[in-house]
TORKOL-4160 file (C-alpha; in steps of 0.2 Angstrom, whole numbers, padded with zeros to 4 digits, m for minus):
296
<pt num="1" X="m0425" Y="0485" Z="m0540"/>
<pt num="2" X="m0407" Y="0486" Z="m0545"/>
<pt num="3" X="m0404" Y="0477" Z="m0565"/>
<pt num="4" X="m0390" Y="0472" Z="m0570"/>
<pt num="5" X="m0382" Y="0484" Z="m0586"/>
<pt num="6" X="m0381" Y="0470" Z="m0596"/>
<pt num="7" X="m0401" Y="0470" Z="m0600"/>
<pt num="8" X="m0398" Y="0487" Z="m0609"/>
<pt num="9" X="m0389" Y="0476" Z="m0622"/>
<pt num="10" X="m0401" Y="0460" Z="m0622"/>
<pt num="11" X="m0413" Y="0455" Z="m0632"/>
<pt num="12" X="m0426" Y="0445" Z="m0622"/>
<pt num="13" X="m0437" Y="0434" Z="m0637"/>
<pt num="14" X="m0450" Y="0426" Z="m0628"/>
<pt num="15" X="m0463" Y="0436" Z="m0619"/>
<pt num="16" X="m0480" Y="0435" Z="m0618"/>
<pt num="17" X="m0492" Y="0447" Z="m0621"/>
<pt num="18" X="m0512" Y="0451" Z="m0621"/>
<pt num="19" X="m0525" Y="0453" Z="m0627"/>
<pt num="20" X="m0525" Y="0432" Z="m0628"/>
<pt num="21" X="m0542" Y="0421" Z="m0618"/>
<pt num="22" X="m0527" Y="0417" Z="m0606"/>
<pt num="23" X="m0525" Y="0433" Z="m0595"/>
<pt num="24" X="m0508" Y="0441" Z="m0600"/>
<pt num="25" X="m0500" Y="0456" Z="m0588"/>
<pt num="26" X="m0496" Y="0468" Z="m0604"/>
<pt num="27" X="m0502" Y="0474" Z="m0617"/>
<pt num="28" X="m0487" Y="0477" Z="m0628"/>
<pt num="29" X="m0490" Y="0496" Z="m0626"/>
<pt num="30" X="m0489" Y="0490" Z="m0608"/>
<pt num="31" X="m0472" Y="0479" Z="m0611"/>
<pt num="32" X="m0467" Y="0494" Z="m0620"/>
<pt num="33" X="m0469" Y="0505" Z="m0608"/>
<pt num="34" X="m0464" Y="0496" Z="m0592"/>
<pt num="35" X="m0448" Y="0489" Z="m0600"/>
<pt num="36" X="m0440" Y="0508" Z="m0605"/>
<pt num="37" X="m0423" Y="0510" Z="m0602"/>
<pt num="38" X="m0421" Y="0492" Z="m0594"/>
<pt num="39" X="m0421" Y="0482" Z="m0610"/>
<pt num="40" X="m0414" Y="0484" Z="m0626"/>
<pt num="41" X="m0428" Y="0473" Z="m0634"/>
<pt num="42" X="m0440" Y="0462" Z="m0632"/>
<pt num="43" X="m0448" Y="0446" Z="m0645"/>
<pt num="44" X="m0467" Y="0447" Z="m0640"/>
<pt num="45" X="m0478" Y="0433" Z="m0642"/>
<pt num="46" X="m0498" Y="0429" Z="m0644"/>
<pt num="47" X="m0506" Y="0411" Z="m0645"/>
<pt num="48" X="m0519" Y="0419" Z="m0654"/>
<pt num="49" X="m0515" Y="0431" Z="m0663"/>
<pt num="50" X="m0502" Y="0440" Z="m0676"/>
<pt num="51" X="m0491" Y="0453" Z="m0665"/>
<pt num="52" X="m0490" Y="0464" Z="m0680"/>
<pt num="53" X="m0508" Y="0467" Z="m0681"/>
<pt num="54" X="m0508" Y="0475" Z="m0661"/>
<pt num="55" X="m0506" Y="0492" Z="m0661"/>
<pt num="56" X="m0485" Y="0496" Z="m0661"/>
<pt num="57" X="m0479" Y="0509" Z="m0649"/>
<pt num="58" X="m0470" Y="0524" Z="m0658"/>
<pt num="59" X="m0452" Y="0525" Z="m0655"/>
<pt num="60" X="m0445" Y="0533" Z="m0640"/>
<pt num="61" X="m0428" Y="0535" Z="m0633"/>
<pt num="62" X="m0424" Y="0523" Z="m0621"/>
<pt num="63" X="m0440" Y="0512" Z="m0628"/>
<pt num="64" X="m0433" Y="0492" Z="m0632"/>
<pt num="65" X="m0436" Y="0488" Z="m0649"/>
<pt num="66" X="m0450" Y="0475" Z="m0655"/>
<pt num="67" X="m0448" Y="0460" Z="m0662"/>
<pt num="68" X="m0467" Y="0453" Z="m0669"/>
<pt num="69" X="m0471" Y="0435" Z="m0670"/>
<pt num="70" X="m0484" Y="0425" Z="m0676"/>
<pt num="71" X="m0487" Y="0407" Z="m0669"/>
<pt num="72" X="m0494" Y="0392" Z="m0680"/>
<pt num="73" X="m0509" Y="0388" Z="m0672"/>
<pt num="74" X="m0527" Y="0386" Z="m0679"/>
<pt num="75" X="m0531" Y="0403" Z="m0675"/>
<pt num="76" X="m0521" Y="0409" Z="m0691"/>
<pt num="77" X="m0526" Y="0397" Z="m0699"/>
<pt num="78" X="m0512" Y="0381" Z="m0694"/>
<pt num="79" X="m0497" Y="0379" Z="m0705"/>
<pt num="80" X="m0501" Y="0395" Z="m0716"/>
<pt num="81" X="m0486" Y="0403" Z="m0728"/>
<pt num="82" X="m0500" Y="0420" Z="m0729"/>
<pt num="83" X="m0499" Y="0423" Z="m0711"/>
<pt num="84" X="m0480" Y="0424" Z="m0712"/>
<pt num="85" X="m0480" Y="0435" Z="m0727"/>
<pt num="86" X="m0491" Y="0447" Z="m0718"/>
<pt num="87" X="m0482" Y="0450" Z="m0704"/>
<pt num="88" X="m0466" Y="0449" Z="m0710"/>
<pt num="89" X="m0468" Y="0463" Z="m0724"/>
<pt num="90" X="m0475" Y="0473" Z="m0712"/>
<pt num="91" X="m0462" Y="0473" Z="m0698"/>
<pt num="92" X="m0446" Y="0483" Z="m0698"/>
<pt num="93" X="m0435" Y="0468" Z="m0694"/>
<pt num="94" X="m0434" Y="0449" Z="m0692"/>
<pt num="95" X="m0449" Y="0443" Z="m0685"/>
<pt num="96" X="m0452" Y="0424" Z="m0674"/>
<pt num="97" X="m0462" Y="0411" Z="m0680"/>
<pt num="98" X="m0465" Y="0398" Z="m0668"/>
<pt num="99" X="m0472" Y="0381" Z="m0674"/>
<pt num="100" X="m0487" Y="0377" Z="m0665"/>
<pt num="101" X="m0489" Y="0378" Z="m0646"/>
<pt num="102" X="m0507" Y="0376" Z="m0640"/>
<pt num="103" X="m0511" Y="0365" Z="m0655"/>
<pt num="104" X="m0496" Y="0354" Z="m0657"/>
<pt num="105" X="m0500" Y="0335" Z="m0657"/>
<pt num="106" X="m0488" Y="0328" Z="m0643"/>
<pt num="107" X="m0494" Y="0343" Z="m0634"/>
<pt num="108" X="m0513" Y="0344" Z="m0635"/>
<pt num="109" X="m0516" Y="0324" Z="m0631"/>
<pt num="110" X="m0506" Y="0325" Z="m0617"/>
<pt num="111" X="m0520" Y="0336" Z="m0606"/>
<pt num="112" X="m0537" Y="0338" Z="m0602"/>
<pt num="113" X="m0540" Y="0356" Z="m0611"/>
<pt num="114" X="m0534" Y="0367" Z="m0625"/>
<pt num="115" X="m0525" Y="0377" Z="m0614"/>
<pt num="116" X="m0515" Y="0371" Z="m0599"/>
<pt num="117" X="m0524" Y="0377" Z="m0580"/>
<pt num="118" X="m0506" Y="0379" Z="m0576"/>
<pt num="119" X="m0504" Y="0392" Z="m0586"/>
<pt num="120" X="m0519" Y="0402" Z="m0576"/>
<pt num="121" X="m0521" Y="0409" Z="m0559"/>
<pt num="122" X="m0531" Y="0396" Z="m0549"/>
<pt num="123" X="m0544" Y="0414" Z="m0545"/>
<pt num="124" X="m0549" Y="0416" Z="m0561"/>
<pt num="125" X="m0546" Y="0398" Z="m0568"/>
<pt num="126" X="m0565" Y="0397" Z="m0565"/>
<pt num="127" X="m0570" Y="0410" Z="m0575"/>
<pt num="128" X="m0563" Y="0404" Z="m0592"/>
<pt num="129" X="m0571" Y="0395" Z="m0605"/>
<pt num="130" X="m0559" Y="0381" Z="m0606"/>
<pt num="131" X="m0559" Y="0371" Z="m0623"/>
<pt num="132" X="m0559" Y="0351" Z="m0622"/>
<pt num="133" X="m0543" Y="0346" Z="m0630"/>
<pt num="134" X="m0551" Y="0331" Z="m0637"/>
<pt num="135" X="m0560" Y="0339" Z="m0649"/>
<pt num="136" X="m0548" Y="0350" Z="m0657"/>
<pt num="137" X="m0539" Y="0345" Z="m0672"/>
<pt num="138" X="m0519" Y="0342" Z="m0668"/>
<pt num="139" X="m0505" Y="0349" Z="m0679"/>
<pt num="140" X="m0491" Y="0339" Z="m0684"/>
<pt num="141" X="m0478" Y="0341" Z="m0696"/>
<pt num="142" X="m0479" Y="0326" Z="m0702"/>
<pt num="143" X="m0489" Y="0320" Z="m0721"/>
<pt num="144" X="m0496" Y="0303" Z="m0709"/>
<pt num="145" X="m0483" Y="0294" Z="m0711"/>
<pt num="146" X="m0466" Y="0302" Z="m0708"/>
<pt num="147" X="m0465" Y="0314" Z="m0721"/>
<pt num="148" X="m0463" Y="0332" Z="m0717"/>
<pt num="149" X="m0480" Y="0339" Z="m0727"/>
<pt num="150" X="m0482" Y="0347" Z="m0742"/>
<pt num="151" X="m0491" Y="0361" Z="m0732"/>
<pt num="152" X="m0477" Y="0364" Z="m0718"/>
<pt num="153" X="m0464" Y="0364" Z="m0732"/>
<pt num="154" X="m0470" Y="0379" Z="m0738"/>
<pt num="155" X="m0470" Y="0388" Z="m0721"/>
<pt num="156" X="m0452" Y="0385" Z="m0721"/>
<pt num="157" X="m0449" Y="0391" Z="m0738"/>
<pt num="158" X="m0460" Y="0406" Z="m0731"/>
<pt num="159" X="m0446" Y="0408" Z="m0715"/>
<pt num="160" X="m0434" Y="0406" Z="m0726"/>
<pt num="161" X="m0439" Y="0419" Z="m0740"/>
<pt num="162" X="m0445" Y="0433" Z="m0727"/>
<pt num="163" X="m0428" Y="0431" Z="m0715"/>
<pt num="164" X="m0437" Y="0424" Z="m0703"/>
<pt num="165" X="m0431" Y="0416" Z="m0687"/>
<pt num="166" X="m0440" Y="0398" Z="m0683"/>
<pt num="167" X="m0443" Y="0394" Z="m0665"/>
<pt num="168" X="m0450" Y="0375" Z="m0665"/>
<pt num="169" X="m0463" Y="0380" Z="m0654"/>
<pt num="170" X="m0471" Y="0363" Z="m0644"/>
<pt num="171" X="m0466" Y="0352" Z="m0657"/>
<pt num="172" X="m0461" Y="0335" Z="m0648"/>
<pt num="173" X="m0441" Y="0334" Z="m0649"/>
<pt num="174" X="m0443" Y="0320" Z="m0664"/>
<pt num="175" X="m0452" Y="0332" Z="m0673"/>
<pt num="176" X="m0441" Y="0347" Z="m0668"/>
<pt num="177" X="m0427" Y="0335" Z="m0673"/>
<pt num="178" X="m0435" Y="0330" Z="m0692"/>
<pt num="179" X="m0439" Y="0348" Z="m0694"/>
<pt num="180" X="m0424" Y="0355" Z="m0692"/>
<pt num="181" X="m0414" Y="0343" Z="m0702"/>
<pt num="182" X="m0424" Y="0348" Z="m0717"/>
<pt num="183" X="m0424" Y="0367" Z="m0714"/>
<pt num="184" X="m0405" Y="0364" Z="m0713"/>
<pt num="185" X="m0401" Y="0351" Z="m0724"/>
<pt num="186" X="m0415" Y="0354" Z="m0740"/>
<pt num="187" X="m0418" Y="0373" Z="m0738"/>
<pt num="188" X="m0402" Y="0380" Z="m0730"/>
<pt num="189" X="m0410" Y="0389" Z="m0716"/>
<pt num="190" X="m0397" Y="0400" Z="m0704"/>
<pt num="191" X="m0409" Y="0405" Z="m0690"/>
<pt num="192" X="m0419" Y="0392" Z="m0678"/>
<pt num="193" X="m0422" Y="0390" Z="m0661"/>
<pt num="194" X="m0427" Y="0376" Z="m0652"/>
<pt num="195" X="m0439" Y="0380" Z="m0639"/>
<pt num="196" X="m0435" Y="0378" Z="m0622"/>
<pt num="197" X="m0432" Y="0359" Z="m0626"/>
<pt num="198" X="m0429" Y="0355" Z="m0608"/>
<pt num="199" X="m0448" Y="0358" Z="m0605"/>
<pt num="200" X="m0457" Y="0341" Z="m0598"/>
<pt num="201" X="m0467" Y="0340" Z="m0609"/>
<pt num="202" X="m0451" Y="0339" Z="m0623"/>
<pt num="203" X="m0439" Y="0333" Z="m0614"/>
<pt num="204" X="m0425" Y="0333" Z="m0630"/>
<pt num="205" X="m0412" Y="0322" Z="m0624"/>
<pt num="206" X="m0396" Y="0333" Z="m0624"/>
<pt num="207" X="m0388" Y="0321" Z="m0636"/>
<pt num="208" X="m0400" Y="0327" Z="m0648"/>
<pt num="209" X="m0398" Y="0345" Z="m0644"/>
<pt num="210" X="m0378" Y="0344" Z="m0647"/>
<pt num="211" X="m0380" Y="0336" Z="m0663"/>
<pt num="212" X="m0393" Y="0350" Z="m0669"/>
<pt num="213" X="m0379" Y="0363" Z="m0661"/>
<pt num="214" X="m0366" Y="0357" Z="m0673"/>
<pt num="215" X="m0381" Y="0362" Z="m0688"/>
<pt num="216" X="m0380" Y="0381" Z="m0681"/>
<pt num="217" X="m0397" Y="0380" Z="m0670"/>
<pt num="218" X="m0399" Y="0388" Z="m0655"/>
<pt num="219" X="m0406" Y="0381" Z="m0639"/>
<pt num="220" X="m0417" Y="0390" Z="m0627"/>
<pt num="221" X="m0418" Y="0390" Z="m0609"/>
<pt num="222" X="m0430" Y="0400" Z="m0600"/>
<pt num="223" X="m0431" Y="0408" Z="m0584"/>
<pt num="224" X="m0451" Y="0402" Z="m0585"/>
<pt num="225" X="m0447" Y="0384" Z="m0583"/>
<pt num="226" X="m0439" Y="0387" Z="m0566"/>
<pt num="227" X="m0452" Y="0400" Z="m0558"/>
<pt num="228" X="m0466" Y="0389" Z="m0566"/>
<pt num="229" X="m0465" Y="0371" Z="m0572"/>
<pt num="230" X="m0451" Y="0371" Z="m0556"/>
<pt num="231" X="m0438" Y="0363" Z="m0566"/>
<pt num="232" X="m0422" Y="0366" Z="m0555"/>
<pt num="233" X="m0406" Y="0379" Z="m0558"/>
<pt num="234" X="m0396" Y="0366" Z="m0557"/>
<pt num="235" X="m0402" Y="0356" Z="m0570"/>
<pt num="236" X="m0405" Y="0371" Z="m0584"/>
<pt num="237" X="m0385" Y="0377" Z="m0579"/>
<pt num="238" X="m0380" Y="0358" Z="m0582"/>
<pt num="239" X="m0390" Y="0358" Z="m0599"/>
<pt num="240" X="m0378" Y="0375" Z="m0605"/>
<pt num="241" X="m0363" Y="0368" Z="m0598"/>
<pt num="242" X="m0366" Y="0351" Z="m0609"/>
<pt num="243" X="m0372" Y="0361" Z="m0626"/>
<pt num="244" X="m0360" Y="0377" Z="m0623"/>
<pt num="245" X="m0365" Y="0392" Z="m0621"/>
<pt num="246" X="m0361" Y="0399" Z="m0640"/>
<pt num="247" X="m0376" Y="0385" Z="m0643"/>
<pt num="248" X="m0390" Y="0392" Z="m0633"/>
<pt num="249" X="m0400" Y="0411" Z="m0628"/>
<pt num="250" X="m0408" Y="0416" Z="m0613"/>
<pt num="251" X="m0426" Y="0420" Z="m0610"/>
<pt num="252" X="m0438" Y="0424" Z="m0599"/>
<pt num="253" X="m0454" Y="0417" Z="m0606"/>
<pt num="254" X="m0464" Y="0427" Z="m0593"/>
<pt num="255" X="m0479" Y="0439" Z="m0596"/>
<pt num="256" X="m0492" Y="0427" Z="m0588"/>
<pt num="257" X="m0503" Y="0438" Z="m0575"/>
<pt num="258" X="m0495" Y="0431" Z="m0561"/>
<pt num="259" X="m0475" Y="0431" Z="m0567"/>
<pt num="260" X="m0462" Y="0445" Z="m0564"/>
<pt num="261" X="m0460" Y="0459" Z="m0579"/>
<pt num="262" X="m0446" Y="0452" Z="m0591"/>
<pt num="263" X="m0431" Y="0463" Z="m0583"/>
<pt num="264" X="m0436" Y="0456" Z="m0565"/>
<pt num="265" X="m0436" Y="0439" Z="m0571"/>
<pt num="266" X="m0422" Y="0439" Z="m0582"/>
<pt num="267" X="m0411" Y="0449" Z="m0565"/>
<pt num="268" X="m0416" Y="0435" Z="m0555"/>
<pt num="269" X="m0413" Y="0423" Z="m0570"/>
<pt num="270" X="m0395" Y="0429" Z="m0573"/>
<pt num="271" X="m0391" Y="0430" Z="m0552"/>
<pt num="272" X="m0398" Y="0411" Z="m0552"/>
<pt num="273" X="m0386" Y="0405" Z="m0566"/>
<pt num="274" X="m0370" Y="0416" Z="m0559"/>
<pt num="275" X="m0373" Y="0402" Z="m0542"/>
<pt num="276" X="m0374" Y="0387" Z="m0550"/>
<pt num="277" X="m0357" Y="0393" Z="m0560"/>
<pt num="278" X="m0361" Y="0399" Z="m0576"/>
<pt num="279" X="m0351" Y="0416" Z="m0582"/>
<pt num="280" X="m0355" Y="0433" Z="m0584"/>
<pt num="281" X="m0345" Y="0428" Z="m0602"/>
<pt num="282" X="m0356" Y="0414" Z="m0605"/>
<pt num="283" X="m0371" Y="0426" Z="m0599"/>
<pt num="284" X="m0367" Y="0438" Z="m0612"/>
<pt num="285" X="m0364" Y="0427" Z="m0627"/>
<pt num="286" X="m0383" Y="0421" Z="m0622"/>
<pt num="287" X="m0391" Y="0436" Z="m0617"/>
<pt num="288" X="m0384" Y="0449" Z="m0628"/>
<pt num="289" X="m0372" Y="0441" Z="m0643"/>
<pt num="290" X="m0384" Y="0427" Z="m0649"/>
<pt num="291" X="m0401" Y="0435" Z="m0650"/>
<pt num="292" X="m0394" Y="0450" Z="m0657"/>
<pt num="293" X="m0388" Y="0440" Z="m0672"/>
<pt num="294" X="m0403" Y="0431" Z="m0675"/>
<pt num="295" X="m0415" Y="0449" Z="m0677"/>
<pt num="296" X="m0401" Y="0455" Z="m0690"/>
């Protein structure tokens, strides 16, 4: 496969990777491994786990950089400033943390099991011990009422105090939307993505999405929700058209068993985009300009 050169300057912050109970296609050694020379970075992700805590490949020339995260479900213990601190002091630059994903209210009561049987090969589907949704606690930002909580303020002094970047995770756009207005507004935060907020199952109306823009808050728009949840080209290149590219990054979200590797996605991703009319400068500021400032 030929890839494009400008994936030797891009930073790709969303990809999956194992060990997780959903089957994953790398490890990040794997990642690490298979993206040498392709990429000049990657953002890993874990549902379950702290990436810190996975074993970090030495340094090679020609080896993308890592950016950890760690993702604010019950398995580090929910909204929990500790789980920040520890990855962040141990990682060499600006980590991600994602709100929750798995466990997020909106996003838990609107299926069957803890995790989505999209999400896993229909061969091995059978094979895993799928948790009822229904009896796991949901997260929400909110105190009960709508309050942001005492508990996720403190995760966001945490983001905040550590340099981290916040990635909303699948908060629903309301709570995306209060969140951000007081990370901004009360604690003065510089770095925050919305996550891929034309996703069905957040659906933030672009209005909202412009208005957050104009707070310094990056969208995202990732190659996964075309090759999986089939959202069409057309409508992710209308979606950076209406919120400008200088608003939004690229991603590939990928890393499931069955997906392409990120640099196969992301050629296919960029090729996609070029035909519904989006520019290799609009490209670049997404791919390359954006993500770069929000590691530094």
């Amino acid at each position: 496969m030929e890839y494009p050169e400008i994936l030797k300057q891009a930073i790709d912050l969303h990809v999956h990777i194992g060990p997780e109970i959903i089957p994953r296609r790398f490890t990040l050694a794997e990642l690490i491994a298979y993206e040498k020379s392709k990429l000049k970075g990657v953002g890993v992700k874990n549902h379950f786990f702290p990436t810190r805590a996975m074993a970090q490949p030495r340094y090679e020339n020609g080896n993308p950089i890592v950016i950890n995260s760690v993702v604010l479900n019950h398995y580090v213990g929910g909204f929990n400033p500790d789980a920040i601190q520890a990855s962040a002091e141990l990682s060499e630059r600006s980590i991600i943390v994602w709100f929750p994903t798995l466990h997020a209210e909106k996003f838990l009561r609107s299926q069957k099991f803890e995790i989505p049987e999209e999400w896993v090969d229909t061969k091995i589907r059978g094979k895993l011990k799928l948790r009822r949704a229904e009896g796991i606690k949901a997260l929400s930002i909110f105190d009960g009422g709508k309050r942001i909580s005492k508990e996720v303020e403190s995760v966001v002094h945490a983001i905040k105090e550590h340099n981290a970047i916040l990635a909303t995770g699948h908060l629903s756009w309301e709570e995306s939307y209060e969140l951000v207005k007081f990370a901004v507004g009360k604690i003065g935060m510089k770095k925050i993505i919305i996550t891929h907020p034309i996703y069905q199952r957040i659906l933030m109306p672009v209005d909202v999405q412009k208005e957050l823009a104009r707070m310094g808050v990056l969208m995202e728009q990732c190659y996964s929700m075309y090759s999986i949840d089939k959202v069409p080209m057309s409508e992710i290149a209308t979606q950076i058209k209406e919120v400008g590219a200088n608003n939004c990054i690229l991603s590939s979200d990928v890393g499931q068993a069955f997906s392409k590797s990120p640099s196969e996605a992301l050629t296919d991703f960029i090729s996609l985009l070029r035909q519904e009319g989006v520019t290799e400068q609009e490209i670049e500021i997404m791919l390359v300009e954006n993500p770069n400032k929000l590691i530094s």
